[in-house]
Residue frames relative to the residue before (quaternion, step in Angstrom):
aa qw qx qy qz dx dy dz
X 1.0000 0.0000 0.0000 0.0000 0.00 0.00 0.00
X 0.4041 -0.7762 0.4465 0.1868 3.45 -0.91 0.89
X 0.0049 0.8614 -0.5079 -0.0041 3.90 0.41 0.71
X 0.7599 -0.4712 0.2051 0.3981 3.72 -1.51 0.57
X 0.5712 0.3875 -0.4417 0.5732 3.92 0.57 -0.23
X 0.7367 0.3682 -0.4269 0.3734 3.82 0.10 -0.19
X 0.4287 0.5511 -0.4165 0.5822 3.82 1.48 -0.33
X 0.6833 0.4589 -0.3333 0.4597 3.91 0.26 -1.16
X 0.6340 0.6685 -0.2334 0.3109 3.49 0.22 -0.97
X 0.7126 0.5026 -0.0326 0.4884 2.95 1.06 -2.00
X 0.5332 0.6174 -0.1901 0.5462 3.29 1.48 -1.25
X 0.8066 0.3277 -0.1708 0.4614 3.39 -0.11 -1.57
X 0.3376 0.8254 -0.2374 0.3852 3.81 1.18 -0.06
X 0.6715 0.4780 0.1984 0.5303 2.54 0.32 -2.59
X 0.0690 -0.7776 0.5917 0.2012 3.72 1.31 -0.57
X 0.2962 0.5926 -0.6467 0.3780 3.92 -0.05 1.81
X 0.3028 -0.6500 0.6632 0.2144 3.48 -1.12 0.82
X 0.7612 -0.3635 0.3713 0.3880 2.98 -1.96 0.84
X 0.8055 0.3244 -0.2616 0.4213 3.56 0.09 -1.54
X 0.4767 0.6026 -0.4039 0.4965 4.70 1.04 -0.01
X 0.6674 0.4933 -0.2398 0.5037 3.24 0.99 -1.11
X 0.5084 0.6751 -0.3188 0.4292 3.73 0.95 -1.32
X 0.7612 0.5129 -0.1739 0.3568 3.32 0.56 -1.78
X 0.6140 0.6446 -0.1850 0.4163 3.15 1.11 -1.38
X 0.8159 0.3569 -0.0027 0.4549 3.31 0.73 -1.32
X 0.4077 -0.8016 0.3499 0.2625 3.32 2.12 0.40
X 0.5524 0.5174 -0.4317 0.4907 4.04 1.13 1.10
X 0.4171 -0.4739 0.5138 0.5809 3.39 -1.33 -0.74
X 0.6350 -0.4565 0.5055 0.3644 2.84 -2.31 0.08
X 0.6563 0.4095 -0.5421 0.3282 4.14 0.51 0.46
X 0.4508 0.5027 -0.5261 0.5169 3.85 1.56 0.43
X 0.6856 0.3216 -0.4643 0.4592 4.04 0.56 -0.05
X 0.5945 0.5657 -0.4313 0.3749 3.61 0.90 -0.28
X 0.5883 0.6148 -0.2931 0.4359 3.65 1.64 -0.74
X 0.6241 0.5526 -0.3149 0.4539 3.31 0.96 -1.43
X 0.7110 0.5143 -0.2757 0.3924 3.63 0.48 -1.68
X 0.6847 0.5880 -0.2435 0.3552 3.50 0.92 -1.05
X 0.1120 -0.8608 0.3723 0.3284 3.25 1.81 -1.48
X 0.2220 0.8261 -0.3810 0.3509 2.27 1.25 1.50
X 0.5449 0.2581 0.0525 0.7961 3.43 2.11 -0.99
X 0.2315 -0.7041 0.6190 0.2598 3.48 -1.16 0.83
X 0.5534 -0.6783 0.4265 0.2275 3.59 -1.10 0.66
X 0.5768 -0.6969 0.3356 0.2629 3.96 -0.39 0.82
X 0.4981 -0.7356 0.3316 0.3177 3.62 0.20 0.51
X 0.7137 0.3141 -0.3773 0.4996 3.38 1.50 -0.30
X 0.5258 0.5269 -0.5288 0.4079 3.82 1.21 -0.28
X 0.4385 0.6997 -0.4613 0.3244 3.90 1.53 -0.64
X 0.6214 0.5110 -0.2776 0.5251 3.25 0.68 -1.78
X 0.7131 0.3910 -0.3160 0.4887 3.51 -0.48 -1.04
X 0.5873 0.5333 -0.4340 0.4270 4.01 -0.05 -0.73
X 0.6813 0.3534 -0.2753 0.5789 3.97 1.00 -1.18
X 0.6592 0.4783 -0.5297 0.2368 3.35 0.21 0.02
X 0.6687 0.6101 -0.1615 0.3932 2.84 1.18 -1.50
X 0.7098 0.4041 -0.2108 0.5371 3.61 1.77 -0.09
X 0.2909 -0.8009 0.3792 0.3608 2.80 2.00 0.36
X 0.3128 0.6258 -0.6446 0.3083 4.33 0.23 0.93
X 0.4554 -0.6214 0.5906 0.2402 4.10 -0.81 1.03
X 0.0690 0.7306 -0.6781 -0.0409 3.17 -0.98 0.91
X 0.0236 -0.9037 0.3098 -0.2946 3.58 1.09 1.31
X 0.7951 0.3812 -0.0245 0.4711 2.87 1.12 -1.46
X 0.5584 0.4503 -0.3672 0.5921 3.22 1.99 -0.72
X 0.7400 0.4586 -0.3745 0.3191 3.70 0.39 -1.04
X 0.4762 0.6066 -0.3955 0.4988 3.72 1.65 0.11
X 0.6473 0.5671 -0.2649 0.4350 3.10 0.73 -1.13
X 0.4369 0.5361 -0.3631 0.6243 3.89 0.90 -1.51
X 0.8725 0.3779 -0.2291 0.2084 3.46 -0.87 -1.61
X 0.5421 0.6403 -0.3166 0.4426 3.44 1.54 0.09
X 0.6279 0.6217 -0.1242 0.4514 3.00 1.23 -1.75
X 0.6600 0.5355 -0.3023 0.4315 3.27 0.84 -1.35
X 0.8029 0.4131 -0.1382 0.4070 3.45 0.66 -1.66
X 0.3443 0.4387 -0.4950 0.6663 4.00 1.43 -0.02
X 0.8945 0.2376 -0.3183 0.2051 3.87 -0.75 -0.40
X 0.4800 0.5641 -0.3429 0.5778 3.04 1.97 -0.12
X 0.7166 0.4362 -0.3492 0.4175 3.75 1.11 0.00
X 0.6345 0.4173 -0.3112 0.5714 3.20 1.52 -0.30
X 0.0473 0.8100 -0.5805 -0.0687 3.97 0.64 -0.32
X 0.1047 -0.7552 0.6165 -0.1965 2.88 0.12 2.08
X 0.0377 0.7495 -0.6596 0.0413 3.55 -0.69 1.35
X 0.7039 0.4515 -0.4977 0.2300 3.07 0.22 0.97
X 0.2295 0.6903 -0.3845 0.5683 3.18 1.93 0.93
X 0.3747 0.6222 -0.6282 0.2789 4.14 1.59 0.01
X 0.6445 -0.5065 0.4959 0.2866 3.62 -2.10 0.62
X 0.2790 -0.8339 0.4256 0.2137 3.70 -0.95 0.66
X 0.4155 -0.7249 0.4454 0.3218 3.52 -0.78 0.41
């Protein structure tokens, strides 16, 4: 799991300030101070975007996703439906 010192890290890396990073990701810089702090959890697509902007490959996870999906799209188990 990716938590707020590993957002910082990546960031400070990437050599982006809190308030570059803000911009990027279309917030203020005290919603990256939350995230980093873990203080706020961070949105899976600003997540995605966060690795770009730090240039880290998330390739291997979105391969990975794209397996999963297509092994259950071949088995189209429907009886895996959500109970009430």
């Amino acid at each position: 799991m990716i938590n707020g010192d590993d957002l910082r890290a990546m960031r400070v890396n990437a050599a982006i300030s809190q308030e570059k990073m803000a911009k990027k990701l279309d917030c203020d810089r005290k919603t990256i101070i939350n995230y980093e702090l873990g203080v706020s959890d961070i949105r899976s697509k600003q997540l995605f975007m966060w690795l770009v902007y730090c240039k880290i490959d998330s390739g291997s996870l979105l391969n990975e996703i794209k397996q999963i999906r297509d092994q259950v799209n071949r088995t189209k188990t429907s009886s895996l439906q959500d109970e009430e």
